[in-house]
C-alpha positions as CSV (number, residue, x, y, z in Angstrom):
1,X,199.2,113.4,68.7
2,X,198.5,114.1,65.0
3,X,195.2,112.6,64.3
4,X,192.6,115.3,63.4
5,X,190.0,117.0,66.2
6,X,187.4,115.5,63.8
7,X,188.8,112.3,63.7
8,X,188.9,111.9,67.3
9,X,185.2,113.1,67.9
10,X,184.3,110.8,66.0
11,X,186.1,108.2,67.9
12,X,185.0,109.3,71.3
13,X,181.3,109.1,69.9
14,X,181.9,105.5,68.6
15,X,183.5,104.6,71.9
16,X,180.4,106.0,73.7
17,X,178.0,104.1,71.7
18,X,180.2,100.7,72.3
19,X,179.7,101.6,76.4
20,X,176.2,102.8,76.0
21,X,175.2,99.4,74.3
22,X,176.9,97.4,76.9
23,X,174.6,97.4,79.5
24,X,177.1,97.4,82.3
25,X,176.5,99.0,85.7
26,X,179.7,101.1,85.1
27,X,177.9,103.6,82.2
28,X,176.0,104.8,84.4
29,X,178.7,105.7,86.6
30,X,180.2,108.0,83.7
31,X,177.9,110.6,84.2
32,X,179.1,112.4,87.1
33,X,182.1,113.1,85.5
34,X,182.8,116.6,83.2
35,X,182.2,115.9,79.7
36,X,186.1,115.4,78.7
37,X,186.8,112.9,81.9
38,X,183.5,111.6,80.9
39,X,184.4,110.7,77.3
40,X,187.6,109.3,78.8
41,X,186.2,106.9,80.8
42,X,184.1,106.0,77.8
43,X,187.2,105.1,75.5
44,X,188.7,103.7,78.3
45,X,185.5,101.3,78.7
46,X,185.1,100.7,75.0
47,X,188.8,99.2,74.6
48,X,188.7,97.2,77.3
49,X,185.0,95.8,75.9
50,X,186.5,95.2,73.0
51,X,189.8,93.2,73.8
52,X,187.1,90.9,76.0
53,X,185.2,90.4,73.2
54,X,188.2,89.5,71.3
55,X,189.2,87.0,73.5
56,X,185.6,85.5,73.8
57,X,185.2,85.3,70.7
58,X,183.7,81.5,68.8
59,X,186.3,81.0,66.4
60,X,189.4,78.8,66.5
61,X,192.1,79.7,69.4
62,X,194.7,80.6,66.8
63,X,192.5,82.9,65.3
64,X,192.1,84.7,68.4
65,X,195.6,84.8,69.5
66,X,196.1,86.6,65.9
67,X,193.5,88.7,66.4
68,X,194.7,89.7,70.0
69,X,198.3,90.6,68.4
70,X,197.3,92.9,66.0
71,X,195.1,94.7,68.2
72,X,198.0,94.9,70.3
73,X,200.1,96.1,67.1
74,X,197.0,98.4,66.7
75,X,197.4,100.1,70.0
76,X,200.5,100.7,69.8
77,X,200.4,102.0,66.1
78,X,197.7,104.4,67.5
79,X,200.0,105.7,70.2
80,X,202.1,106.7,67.5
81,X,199.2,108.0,64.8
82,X,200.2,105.8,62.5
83,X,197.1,103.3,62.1
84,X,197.3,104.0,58.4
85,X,200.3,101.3,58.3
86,X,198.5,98.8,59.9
87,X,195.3,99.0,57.2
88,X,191.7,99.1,59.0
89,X,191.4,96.5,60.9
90,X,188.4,96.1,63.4
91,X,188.0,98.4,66.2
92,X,190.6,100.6,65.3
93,X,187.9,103.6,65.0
94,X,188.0,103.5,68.3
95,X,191.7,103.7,69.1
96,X,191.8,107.6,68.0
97,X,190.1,108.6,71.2
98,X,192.5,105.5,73.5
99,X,195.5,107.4,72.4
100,X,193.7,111.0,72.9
101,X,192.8,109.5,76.5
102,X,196.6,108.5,77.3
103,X,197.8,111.5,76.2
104,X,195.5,113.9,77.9
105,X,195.5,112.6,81.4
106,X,198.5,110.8,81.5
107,X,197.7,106.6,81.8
108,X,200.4,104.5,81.6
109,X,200.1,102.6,77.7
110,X,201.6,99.3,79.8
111,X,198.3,99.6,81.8
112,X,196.1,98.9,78.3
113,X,199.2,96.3,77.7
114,X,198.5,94.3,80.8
115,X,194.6,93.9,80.1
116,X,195.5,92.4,76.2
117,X,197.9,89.7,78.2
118,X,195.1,89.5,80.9
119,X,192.5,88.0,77.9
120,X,195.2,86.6,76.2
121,X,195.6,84.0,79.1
122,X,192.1,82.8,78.8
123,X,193.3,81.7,75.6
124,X,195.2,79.2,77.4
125,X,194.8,78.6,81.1
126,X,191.1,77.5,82.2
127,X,192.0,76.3,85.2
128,X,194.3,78.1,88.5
129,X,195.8,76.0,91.0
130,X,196.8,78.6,93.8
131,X,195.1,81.9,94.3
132,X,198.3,83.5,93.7
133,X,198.1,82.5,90.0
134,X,194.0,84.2,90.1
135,X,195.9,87.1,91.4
136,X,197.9,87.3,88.6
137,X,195.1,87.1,86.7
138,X,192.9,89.5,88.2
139,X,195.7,92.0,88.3
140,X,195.9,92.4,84.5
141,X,192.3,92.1,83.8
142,X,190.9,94.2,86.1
143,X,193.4,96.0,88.5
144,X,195.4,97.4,85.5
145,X,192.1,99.1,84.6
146,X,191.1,100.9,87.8
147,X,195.1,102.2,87.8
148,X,194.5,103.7,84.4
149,X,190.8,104.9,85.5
150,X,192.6,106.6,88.9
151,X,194.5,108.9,85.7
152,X,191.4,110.1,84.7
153,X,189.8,110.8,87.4
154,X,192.7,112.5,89.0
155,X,194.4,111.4,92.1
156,X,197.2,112.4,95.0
157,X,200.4,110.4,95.1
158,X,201.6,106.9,94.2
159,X,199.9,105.9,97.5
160,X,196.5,105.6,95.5
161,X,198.2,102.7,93.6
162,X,198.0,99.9,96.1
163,X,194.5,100.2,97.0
164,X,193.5,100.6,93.5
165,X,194.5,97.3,92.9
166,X,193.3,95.4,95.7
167,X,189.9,96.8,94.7
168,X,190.3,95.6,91.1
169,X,191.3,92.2,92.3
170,X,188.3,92.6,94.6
171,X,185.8,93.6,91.7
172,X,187.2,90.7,89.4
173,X,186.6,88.3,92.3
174,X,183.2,88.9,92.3
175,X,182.9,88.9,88.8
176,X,184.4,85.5,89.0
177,X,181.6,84.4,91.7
178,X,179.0,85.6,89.5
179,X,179.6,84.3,86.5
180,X,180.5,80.6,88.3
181,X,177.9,79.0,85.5
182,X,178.5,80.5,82.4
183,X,182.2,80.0,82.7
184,X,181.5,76.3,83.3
185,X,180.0,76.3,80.4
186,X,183.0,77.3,78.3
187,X,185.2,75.0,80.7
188,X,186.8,77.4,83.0
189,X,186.8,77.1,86.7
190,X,188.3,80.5,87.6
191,X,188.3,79.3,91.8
192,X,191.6,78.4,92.5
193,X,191.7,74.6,92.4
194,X,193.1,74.8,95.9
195,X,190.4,76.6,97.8
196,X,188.0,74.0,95.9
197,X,189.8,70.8,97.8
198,X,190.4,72.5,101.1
199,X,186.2,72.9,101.0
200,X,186.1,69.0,99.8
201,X,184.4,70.1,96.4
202,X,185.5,69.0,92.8
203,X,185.4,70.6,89.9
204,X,183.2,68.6,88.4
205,X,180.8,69.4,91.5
206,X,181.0,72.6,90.1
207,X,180.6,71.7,86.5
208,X,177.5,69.8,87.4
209,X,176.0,73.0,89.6
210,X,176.0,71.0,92.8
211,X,175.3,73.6,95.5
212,X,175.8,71.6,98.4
213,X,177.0,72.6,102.3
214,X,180.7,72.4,100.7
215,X,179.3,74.6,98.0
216,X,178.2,77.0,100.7
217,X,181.5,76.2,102.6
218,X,183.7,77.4,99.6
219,X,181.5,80.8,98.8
220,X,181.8,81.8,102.0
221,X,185.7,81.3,101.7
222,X,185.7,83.2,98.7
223,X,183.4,86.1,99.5
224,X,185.3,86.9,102.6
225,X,188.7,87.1,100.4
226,X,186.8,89.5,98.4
227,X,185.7,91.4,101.1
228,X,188.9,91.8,102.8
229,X,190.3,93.6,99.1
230,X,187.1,95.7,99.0
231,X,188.8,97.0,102.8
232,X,191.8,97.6,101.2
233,X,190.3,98.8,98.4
234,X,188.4,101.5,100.3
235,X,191.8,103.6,101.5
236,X,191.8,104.4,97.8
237,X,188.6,107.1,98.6
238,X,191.4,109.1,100.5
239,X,193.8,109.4,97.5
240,X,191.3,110.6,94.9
241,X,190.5,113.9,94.0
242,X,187.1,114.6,94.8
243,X,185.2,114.2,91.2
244,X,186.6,110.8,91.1
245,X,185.6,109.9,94.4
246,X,182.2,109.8,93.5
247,X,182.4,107.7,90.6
248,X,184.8,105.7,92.6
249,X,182.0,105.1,95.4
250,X,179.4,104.5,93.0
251,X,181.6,101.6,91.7
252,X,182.5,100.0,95.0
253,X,179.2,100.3,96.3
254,X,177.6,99.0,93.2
255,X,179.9,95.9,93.4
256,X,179.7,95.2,96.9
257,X,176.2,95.0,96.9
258,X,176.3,92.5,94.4
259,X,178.4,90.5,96.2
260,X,177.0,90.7,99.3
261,X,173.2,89.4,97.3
262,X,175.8,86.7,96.1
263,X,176.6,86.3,100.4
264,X,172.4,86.1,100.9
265,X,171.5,83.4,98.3
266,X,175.0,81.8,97.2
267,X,173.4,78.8,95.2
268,X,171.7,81.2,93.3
269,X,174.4,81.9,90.8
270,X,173.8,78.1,89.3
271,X,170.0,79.4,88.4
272,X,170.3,82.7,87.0
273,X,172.8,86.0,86.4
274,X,172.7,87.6,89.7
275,X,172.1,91.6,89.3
276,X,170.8,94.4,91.4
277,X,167.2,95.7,91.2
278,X,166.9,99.0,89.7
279,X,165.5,100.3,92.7
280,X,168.8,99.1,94.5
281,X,171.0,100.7,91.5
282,X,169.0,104.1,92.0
283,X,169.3,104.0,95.9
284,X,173.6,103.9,95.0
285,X,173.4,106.4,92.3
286,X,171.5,108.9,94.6
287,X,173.9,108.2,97.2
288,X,176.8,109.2,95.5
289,X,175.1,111.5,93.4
290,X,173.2,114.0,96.2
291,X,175.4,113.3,99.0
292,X,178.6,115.2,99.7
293,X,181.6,112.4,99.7
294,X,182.5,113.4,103.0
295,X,178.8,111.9,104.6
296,X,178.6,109.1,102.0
297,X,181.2,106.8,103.3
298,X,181.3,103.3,101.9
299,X,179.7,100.4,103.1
């Protein structure tokens, strides 16, 4: 690594503005953590917000494949300090304080790899046939972070693995359920096409916001898939060391709460972005917060 110690600080502070701005219940989360796993998580956050963005983005799909290949190129040029030959493009303030985070706890740089392909796909597939192809999916997107999130945090043995990927697949899952009406809106119907005519529904059922018994019928399918990777999920408490167990349970139980509102009012997702109160999000973050890890067991 031969980018300056001013260079990066100034990095890590961008980064923490770009995950401070977000509004996502995973900031909060960061503050358990000592300052240097703590600025970690918030490069971490900030790269992964800003490939999303990338691939979310209103202009033309070629533009956006180009503009997901040189932050790839960017990433990579970073590992190596050698932005300079690459010119500025944007975001690349914040890749000082990626290659900082890789090389002082260790993450995999295919992890960071997987989540470009992940939003690269959207680029291309809007609809999934099988649940295996979600999987897929929901692997690079999501379970490819909580693996490089398990490196900061600090963990015991490639046993952690597993169950750190069935809890991103369970995560992105209920991302999925939430966000069943904006993603209409842009055309993709993440619910495996499948699961949608084993529960007699159509896509255009779901286009339309019809939340019918088959509606209810398919949700209920889908939230207990999730549920069963939030299980397996859970095993990963045991692996973790115990400053990233906190964070970790913070996470799941922030999630699971959200999917089990999703469980109480399913038809609700149609009318509005389902969220926690902040009473609820306090309740979770005193939890983990005042509660040794031992007593706090997930839900």
């Amino acid at each position: 690594m031969t980018f300056s110690t001013e260079t990066i600080d100034v990095s890590y502070d961008l980064c923490r503005q770009t995950a401070r701005q977000s509004g996502s219940n995973f900031y909060t989360c960061f503050f358990g953590l000592p300052r240097p796993k703590r600025r970690a998580m918030d490069a971490l956050y900030a790269f992964m917000r800003y490939t999303d963005d990338l691939a979310d983005d209103p202009q033309p799909v070629e533009d956006r494949r180009v503009a997901l290949s040189n932050w790839r190129a960017a990433l990579a040029h970073a590992l190596d300090s050698r932005l300079d030959t690459i010119g500025q493009l944007p975001g690349c303030d914040l890749l000082p304080a990626v290659a900082d985070t890789i090389e002082r706890f260790g993450v995999p740089p295919d992890y960071l790899h997987a989540v470009i392909d992940g939003v690269e796909m959207d680029l291309t597939t809007n609809r999934y046939e099988t649940f295996a192809e979600l999987e897929t999916y929901c692997e690079k997107v999501a379970s490819a972070v909580g693996m490089a999130c398990i490196h900061v945090w600090g963990f015991r043995g490639r046993e952690a693995l597993e169950p750190a990927r069935k809890c991103g697949i369970a995560m992105q899952l209920t991302n999925v359920l939430r966000d069943l009406k904006e993603d209409a809106r842009r055309d993709r119907v993440y619910l495996p096409l499948a699961d949608l005519r084993h529960c007699d529904y159509t896509v255009d059922d779901l286009l339309a916001g019809v939340a019918d018994e088959r509606f209810e019928k398919l949700m209920d399918f889908e939230i207990g898939r999730a549920e069963w990777y939030y299980r397996k999920g859970a095993e990963l408490m045991d692996w973790l060391e115990p400053g990233g167990r906190r964070i970790f349970g913070m996470m799941m139980s922030t999630y699971r709460a959200l999917l089990r509102k999703i469980l109480h009012r399913p038809q609700a997702v149609f009318a509005r972005r389902v969220r926690l109160s902040r009473p609820k999000k306090l309740q979770i973050a005193a939890r983990w917060t005042l509660l040794p890890t031992r007593t706090a067991a997930l839900p």
